[in-house]
C-alpha positions as CSV (number, residue, x, y, z in Angstrom):
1,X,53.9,-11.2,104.6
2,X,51.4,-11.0,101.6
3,X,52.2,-12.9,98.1
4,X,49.5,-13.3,95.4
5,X,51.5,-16.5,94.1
6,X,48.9,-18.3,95.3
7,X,46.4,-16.5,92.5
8,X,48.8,-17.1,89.6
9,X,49.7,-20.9,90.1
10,X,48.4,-23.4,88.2
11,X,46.6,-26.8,89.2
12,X,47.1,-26.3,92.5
13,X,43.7,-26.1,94.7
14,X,45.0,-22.3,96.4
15,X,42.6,-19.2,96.2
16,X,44.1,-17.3,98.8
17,X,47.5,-15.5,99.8
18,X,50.5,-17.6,100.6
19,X,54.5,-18.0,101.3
20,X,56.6,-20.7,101.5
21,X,59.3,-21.9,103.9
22,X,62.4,-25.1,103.7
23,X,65.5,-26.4,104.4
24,X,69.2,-25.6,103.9
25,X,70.7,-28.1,101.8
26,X,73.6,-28.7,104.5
27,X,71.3,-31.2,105.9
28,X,71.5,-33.4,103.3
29,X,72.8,-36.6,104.6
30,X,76.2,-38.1,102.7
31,X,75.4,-42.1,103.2
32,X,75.1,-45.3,100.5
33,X,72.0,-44.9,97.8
34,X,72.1,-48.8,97.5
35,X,71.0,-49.6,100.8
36,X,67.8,-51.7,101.2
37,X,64.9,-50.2,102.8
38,X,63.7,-51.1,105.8
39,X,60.0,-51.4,106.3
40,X,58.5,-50.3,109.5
41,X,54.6,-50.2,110.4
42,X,52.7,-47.1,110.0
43,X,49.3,-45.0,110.1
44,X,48.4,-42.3,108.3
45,X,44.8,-39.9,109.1
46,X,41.6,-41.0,108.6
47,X,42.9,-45.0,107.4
48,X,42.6,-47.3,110.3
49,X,44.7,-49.9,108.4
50,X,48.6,-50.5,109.1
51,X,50.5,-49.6,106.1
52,X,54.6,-50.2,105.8
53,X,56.8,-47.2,105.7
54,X,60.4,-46.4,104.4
55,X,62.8,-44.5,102.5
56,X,65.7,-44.3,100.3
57,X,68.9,-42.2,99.8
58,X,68.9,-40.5,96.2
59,X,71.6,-38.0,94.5
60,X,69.5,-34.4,94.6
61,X,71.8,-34.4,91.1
62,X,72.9,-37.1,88.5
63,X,75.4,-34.9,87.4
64,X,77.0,-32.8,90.4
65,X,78.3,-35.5,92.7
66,X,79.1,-33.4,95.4
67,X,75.4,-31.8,95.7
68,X,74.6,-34.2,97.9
69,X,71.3,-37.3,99.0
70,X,67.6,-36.7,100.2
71,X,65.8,-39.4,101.8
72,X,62.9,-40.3,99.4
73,X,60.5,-41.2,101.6
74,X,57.1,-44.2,100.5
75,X,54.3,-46.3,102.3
76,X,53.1,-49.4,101.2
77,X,49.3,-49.8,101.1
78,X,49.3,-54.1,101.6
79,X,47.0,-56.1,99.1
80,X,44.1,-57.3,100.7
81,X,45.5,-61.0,99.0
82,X,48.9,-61.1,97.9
83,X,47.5,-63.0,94.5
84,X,50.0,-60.7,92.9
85,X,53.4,-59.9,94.7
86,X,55.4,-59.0,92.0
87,X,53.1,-56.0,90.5
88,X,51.8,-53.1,92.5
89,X,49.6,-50.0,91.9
90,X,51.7,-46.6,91.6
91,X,49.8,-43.8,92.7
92,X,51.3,-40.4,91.5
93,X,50.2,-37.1,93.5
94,X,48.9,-34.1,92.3
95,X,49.3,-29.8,92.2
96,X,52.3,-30.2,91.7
97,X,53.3,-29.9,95.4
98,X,51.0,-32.5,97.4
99,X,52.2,-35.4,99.1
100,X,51.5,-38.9,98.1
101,X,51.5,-40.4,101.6
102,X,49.0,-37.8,103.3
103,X,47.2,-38.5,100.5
104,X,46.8,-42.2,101.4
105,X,43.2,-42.4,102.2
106,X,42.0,-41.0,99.7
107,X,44.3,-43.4,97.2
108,X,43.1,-45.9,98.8
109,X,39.4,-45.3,98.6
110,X,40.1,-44.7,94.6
111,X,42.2,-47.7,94.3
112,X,39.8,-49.7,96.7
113,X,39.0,-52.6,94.2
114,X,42.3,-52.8,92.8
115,X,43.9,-52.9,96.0
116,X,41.9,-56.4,96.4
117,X,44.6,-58.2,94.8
118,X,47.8,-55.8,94.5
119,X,49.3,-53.4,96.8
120,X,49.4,-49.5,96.2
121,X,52.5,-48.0,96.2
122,X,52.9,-43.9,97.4
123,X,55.9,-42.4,97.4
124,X,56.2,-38.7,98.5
125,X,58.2,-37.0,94.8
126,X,61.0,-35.1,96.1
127,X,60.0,-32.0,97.1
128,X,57.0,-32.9,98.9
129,X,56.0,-34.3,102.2
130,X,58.4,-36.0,104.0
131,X,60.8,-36.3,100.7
132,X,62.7,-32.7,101.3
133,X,59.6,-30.7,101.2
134,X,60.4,-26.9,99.9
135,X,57.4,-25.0,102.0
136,X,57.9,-21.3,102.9
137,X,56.0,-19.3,105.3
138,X,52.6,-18.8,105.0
139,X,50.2,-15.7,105.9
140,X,47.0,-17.2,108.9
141,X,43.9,-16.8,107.5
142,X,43.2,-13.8,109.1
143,X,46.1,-12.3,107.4
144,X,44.9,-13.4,103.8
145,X,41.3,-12.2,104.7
146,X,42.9,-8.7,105.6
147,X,45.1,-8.6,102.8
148,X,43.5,-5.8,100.1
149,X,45.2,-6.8,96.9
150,X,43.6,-4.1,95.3
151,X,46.0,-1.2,97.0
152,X,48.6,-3.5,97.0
153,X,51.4,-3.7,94.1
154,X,51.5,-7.3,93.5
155,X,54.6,-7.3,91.4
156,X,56.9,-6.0,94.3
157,X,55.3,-8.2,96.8
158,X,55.5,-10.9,94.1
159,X,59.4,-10.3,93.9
160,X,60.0,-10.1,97.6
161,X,57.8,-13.0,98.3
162,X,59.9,-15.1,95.9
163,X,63.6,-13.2,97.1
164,X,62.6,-14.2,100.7
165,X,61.4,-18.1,99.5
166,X,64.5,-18.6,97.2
167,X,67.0,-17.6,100.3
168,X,65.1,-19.6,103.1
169,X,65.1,-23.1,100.7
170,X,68.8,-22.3,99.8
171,X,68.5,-24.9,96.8
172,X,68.4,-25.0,93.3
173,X,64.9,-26.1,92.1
174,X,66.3,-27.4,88.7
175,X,66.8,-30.7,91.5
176,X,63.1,-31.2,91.4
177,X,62.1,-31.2,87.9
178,X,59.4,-34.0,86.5
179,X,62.3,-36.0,84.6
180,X,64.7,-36.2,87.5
181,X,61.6,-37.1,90.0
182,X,60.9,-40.0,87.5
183,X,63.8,-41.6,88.4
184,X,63.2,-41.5,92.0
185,X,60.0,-43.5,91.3
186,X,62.1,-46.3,89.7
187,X,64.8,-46.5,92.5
188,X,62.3,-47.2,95.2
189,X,60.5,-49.5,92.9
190,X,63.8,-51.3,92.3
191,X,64.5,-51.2,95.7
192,X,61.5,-52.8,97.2
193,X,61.5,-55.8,94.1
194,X,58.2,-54.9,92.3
195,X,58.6,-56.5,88.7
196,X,55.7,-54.2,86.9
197,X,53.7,-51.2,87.9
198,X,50.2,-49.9,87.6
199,X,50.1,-46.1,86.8
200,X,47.7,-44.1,88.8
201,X,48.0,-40.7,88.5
202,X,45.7,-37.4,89.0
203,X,45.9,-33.9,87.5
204,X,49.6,-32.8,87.5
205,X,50.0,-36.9,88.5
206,X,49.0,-37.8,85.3
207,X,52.4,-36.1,83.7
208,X,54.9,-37.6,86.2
209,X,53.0,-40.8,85.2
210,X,53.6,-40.1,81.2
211,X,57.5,-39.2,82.2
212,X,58.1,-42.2,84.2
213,X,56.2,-44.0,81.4
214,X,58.2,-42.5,78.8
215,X,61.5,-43.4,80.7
216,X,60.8,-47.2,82.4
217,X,58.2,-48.3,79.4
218,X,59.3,-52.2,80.0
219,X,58.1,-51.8,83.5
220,X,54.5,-50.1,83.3
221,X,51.8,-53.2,82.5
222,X,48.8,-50.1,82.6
223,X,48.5,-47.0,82.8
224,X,45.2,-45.1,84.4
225,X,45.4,-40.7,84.1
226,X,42.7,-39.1,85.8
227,X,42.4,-35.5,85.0
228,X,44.5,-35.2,82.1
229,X,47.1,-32.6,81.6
230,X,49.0,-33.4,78.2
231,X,52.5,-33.0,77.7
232,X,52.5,-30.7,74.4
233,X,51.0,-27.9,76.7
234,X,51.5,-25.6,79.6
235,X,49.4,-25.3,82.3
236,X,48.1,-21.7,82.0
237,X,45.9,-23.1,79.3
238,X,43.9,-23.5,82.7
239,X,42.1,-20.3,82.1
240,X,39.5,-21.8,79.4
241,X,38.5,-24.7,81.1
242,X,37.9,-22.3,84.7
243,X,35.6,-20.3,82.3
244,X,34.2,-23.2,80.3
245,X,33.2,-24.8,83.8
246,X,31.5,-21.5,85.4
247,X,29.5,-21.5,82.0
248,X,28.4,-25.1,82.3
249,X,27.1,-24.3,85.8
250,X,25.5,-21.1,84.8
251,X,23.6,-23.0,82.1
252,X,22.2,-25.6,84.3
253,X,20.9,-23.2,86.5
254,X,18.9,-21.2,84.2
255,X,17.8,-24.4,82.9
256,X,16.3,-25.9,85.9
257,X,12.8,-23.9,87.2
258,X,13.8,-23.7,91.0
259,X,17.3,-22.3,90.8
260,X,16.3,-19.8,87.7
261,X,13.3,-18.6,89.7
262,X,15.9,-17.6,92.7
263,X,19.2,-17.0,90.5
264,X,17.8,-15.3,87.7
265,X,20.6,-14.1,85.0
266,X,23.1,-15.5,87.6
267,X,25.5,-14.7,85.0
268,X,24.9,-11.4,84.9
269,X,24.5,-10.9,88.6
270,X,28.5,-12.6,88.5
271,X,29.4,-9.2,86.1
272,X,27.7,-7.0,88.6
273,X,29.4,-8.5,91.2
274,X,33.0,-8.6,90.3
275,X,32.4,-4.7,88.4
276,X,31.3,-3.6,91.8
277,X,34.0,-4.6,93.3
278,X,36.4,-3.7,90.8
279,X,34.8,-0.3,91.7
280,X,36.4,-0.8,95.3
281,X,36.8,-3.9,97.4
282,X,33.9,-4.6,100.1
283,X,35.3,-4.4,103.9
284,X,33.4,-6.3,106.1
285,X,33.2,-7.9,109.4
286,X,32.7,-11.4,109.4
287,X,33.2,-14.8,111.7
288,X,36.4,-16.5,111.3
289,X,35.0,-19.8,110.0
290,X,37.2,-22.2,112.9
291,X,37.8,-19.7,116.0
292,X,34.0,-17.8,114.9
293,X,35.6,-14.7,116.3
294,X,35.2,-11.4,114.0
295,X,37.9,-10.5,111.6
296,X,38.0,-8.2,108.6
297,X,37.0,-9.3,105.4
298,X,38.5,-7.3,102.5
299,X,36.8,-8.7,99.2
300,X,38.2,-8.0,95.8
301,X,37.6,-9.3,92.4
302,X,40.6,-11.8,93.1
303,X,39.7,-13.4,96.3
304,X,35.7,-13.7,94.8
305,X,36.8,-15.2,91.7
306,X,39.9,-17.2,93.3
307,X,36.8,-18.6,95.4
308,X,34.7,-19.4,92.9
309,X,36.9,-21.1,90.9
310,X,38.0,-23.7,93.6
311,X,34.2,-24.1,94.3
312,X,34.1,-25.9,90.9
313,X,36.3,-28.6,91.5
314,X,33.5,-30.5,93.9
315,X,29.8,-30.7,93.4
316,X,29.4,-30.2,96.9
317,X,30.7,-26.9,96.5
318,X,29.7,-26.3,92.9
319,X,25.8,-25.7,95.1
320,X,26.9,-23.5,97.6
321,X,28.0,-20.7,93.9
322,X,24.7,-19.3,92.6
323,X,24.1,-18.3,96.8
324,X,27.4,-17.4,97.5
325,X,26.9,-14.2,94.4
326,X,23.1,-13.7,95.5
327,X,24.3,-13.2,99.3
328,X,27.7,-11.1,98.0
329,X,25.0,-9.2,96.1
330,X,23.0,-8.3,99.0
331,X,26.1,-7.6,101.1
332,X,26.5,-10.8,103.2
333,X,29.6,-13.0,102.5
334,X,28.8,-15.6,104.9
335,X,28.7,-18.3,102.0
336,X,31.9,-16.5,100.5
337,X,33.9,-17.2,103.8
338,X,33.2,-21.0,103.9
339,X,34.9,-21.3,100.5
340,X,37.5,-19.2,101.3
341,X,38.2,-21.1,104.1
342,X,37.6,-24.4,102.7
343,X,40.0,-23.2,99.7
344,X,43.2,-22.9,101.6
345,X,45.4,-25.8,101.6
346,X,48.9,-24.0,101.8
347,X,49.5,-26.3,104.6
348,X,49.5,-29.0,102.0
349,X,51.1,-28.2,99.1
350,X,55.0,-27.8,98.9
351,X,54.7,-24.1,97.5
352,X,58.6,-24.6,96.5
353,X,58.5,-27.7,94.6
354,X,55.2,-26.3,92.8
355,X,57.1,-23.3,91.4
356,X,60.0,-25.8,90.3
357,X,57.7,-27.2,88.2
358,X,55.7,-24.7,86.8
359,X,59.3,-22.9,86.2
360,X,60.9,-25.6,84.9
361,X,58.1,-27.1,82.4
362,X,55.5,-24.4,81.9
363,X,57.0,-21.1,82.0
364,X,59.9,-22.2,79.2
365,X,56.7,-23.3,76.6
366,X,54.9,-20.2,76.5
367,X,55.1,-18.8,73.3
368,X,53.8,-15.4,71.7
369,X,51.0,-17.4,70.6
370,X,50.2,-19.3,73.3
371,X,50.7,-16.1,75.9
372,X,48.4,-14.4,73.6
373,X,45.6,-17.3,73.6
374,X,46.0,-18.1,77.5
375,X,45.5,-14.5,78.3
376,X,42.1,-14.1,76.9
377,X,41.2,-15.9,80.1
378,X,41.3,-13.8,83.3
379,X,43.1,-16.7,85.4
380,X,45.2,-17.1,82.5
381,X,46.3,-13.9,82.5
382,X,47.0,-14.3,86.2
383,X,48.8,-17.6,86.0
384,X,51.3,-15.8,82.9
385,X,51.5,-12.4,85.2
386,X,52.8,-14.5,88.4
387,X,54.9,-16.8,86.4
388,X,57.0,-13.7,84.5
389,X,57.7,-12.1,88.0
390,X,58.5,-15.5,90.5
391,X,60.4,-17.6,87.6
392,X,63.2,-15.1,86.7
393,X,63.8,-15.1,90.4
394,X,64.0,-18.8,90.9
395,X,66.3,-19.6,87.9
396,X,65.1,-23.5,87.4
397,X,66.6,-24.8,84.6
398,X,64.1,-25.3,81.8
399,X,63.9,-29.3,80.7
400,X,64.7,-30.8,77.8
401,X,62.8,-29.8,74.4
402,X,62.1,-33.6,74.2
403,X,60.0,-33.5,77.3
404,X,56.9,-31.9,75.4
405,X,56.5,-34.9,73.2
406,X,53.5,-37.1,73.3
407,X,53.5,-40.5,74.8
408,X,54.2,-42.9,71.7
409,X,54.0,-46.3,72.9
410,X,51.9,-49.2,72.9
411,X,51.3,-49.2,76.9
412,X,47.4,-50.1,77.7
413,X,46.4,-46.4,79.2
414,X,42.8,-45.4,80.3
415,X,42.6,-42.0,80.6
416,X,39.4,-40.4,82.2
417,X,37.6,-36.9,82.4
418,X,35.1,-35.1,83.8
419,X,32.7,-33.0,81.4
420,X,32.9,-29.9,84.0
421,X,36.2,-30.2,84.8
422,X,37.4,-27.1,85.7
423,X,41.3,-27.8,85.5
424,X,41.9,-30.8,82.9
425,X,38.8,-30.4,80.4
426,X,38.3,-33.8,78.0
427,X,40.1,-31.8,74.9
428,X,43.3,-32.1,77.2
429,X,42.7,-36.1,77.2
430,X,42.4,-36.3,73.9
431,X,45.8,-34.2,73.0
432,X,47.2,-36.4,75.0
433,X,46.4,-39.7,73.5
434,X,47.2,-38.3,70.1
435,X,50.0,-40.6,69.4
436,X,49.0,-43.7,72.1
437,X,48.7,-46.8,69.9
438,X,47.0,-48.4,72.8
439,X,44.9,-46.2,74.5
440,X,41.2,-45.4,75.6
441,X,39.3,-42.4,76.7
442,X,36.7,-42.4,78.7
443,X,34.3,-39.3,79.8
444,X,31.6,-38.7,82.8
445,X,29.5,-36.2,81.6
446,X,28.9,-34.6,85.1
447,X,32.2,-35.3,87.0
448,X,34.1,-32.4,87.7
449,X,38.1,-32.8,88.5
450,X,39.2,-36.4,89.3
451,X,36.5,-38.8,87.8
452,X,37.4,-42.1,89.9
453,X,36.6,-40.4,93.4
454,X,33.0,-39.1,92.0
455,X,31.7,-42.0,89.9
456,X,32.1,-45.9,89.2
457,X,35.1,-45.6,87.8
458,X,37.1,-47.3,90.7
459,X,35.3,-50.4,89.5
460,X,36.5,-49.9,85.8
461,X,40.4,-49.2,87.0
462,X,40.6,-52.6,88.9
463,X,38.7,-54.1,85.9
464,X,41.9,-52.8,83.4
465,X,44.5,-53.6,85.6
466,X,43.5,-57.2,86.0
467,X,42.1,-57.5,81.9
468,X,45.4,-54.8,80.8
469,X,43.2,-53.7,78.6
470,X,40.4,-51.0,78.4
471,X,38.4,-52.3,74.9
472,X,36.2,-54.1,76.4
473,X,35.3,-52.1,79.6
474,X,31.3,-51.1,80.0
475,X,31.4,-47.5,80.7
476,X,27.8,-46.8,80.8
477,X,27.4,-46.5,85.3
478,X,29.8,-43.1,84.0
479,X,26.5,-41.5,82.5
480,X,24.8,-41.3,85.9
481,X,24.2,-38.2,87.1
482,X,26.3,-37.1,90.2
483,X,25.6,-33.2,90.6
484,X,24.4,-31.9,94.2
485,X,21.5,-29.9,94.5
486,X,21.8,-26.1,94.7
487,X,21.4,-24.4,97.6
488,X,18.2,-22.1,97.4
489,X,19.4,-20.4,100.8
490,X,21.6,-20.6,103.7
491,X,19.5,-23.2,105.1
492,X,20.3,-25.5,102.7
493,X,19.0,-27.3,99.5
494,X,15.8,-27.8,97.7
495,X,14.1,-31.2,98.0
496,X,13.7,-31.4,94.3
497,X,15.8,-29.9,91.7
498,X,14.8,-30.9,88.0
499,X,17.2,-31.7,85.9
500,X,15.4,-33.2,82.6
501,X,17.0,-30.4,80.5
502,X,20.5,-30.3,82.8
503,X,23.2,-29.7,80.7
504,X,25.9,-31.0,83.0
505,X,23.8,-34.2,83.0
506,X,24.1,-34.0,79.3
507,X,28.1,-33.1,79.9
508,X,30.1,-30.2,78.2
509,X,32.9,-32.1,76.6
510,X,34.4,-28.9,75.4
């Protein structure tokens, strides 16, 4: 089964071809939501430390009582020293569709100097990870690498892809909304006693964080958003910021002497590139980058730029671009396969509860305006394509007209951005703040998406939370310079790369 859903959704780190797969709502259990929650030990990967697990029954609906409970599952990362019992750190997921709790190393690497003296609370939002998550079926990679989208009519697949999803989940996404997840967030929070909460919350996180703001303001001491995406505006603005970034990148190359003198006009090798293959697709034969046996590499303008784009979101990555055109040029798409591959998380993020979102919140704010704006963007134009076929199908009620309205409340928030961000640019921050009364912005010229696991700023969130105040924060360690150098060839980087007249260095706050 091929879908290009993948291609058209919005935050979500997915360049290639996907399905989704779930559960019947039979299942859901018909027990007491009042219950306490009992806390068992548990591990998650890559964090040696014991963290406490547990869930708790919630309606799926407030208003249809016969709809039945999920379990809403959370894990408690403990406070180095309990100084502060009563307050914990929240940290809200992002995509929309990844889970908290598998997330729970990273979290706590981010939160690692806040955790000193508070613990971090992750709860999986409903529709993810263990919290009733709405995952379809999804194509192996050899299957996406096969998959010519160029012969293909995406719309019909589109359709079917979304037909076939609807009836295996069997559940009305119009449960899984922002708003109605916000109130999941305060139940377990009443439930396990906390008195305040710190807001953490990345990309699509950073919204849940302004709802459940918005809702439980007496009970948020701070709020930290990472990678802001405002509330006033749908996701498919996504397209400029993709472009913006890829500019920023292109610039910096042709301004340092090594890359230019290997990547010359890597710009305009990028328009020979994808006009080429707009021409007709390359078929190749390349090593399947975890079982190294040969498969069949169909490459069209959409899995390149789908590539590419994900390659922006980490520096490490960012490197491998000006290569990965130069060797597509020359008709080896070695480099091209390693993002490819390291692109796919469909395993990761609940396809289901992504497309209740998106359907719910971004799909009902497009306007003739905004369709026309967002469509000057090629990913845009994807994003608004995808949306028009899947959301009909899926029916998700749209939220409230209230929803859209900027934060106005006197809550200490720090919001951060990354000058290259490729997702949540530092406009977005500052649309977003545009009616805070309390509120700072900060901006790392180089970082890319998700400022606090690139740069100091891990240091600057544990100093807020424990001052509850951003005024006074030094924010000069966020000028350092944290891009990777390019690769000059497949064997690697340059020793030197100089970046005197770098403009990512100097930012692109755009």
């Amino acid at each position: 089964m091929h879908s290009v859903k993948k291609f058209k959704s919005g935050l979500a780190p997915l360049s290639i071809l996907f399905t989704c797969l779930g559960m019947n709502v039979g299942v859901l259990a018909d027990t007491h939501i009042d219950e306490k929650p009992t806390l068992t030990p548990c591990y998650v990967e890559n964090l040696a430390d014991r963290l406490l697990c547990g869930s708790i029954k919630r309606p799926l609906s407030d208003d249809k009582a016969d709809a039945g409970e999920i379990d809403i599952h959370f894990a408690i990362i403990p406070a180095i020293k309990q100084s502060n019992p009563t307050e914990a750190v929240l940290g809200f997921a992002g995509g929309p569709g990844q889970s908290a709790i598998e997330l729970a190393a990273i979290f706590n690497r981010n939160l690692r100097y806040a955790r000193e003296n508070r613990d971090i609370l992750l709860v999986d939002q409903r529709g993810t990870g263990k919290s009733y998550k709405l995952q379809c079926e999804s194509d192996d990679l050899v299957a996406q690498f096969a998959f010519n989208d160029m012969t293909a009519d995406l719309n019909r697949l589109g359709k079917e892809d979304t037909l076939r999803c609807k009836s295996e989940l069997n559940i009305d996404l119009s449960y899984f909304s922002t708003p109605i997840a916000a109130k999941d967030f305060e139940a377990v929070r009443k439930a396990l006693g906390y008195k305040g909460l710190h807001l953490y919350g990345v990309s699509y996180g950073t919204r849940i964080a302004q709802e459940y703001t918005r809702q439980f303001p007496d009970v948020v001491l701070t709020s930290t958003l990472d990678g802001v995406v405002p509330m006033q505006q749908s996701l498919s603005a996504i397209g400029s910021a993709i472009d913006t970034s890829m500019a920023a990148l292109f610039t910096r190359c042709a301004s340092d002497k090594a890359c230019t003198k290997q990547f010359p006009n890597l710009d305009k090798q990028l328009e020979v590139l994808l006009t080429r293959l707009d021409e007709a697709p390359a078929k190749v034969t390349v090593r399947h980058p975890r079982t190294h046996e040969k498969v069949q590499l169909v490459v069209t303008r959409l899995k390149l730029f789908s590539a590419l784009r994900m390659a922006l979101y980490s520096h490490s990555t960012r490197a491998l671009i000006p290569l990965t055109i130069k060797q597509a040029l020359a008709g080896d798409y070695s480099p091209l396969v390693g993002l490819l591959s390291s692109s796919d998380m469909s395993d990761s993020m609940a396809l289901g509860m992504h497309s209740a979102i998106v359907c719910a919140e971004d799909w009902p704010r497009l306007t003739a305006a905004s369709r026309q704006q967002y469509e000057q963007n090629y990913f845009g134009k994807l994003m608004i394509e995808g949306l028009d076929v899947s959301c009909p199908i899926w029916q998700a009620q749209a939220v409230d007209e209230r929803f859209y309205k900027p934060l106005n409340n006197d809550t200490p928030t720090l919001l951060l951005s990354g000058g290259v961000d490729p997702a949540t640019p530092p406009k977005w921050a500052d649309l977003t703040m545009a009616e805070m009364k309390n509120a700072r912005h900060l901006i790392a010229p180089t970082a890319t998406h998700g400022v606090v696991s690139q740069t100091c700023a891990a240091k600057l969130v544990s100093e807020f939370i424990n001052k509850k105040s951003a005024e006074t924060l030094d924010a000069s360690c966020l000028e350092k310079n944290n891009t990777k150098q390019f690769f000059m060839n497949l064997n690697g980087a340059i020793p030197h790369v100089d970046v005197s007249n770098d403009p990512e260095k100097k930012g692109d706050n755009s």
